[in-house]
C-alpha angles and dihedrals in degrees: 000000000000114000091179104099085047090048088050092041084049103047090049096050097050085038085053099046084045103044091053091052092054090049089050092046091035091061098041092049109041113359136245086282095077090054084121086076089057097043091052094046096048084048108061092047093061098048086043087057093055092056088041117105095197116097093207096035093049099045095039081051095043084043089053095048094045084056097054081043097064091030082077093062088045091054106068083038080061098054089058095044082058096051090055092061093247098125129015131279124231114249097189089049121089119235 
């Protein structure tokens, strides 16, 4: 039996809950204008999962990158989503 594909299904549902939590805290905590964080981080997961030999390592860490990755578009959607009174703002945060 092969557990691959689970491991992989696994790894992309906890990288995406996640992922939409730290969009959520990322924007409360410090704005859309630090989205470079998230970029370079992303990065560099997805280019450590292509030097990478291990199968499950490489795809949970190209998963995970993928994730940050996408977690900048959601950002700025974020920000809206704040404006609109949807989430929270931030008191302590300057605007």
């Amino acid at each position: 039996m092969n557990f691959y594909g689970l491991a992989m299904g696994s790894t992309m549902i906890l990288a995406v809950g996640l992922g939409h939590m730290l969009v959520i805290k990322w924007e409360y905590y410090w704005g859309s204008k630090s989205w470079p964080g998230l970029l370079a981080v992303g990065s560099l997961l997805v280019i450590a999962s292509c030097f990478t030999d291990s199968i499950l390592l490489s795809g949970s860490l190209g998963i995970l990158g993928a994730t940050l990755l996408w977690g900048v578009v959601e950002l700025f959607k974020q920000r809206k989503r704040v404006e609109r009174g949807w989430f929270p703002r931030n008191p302590k945060k300057k605007t």
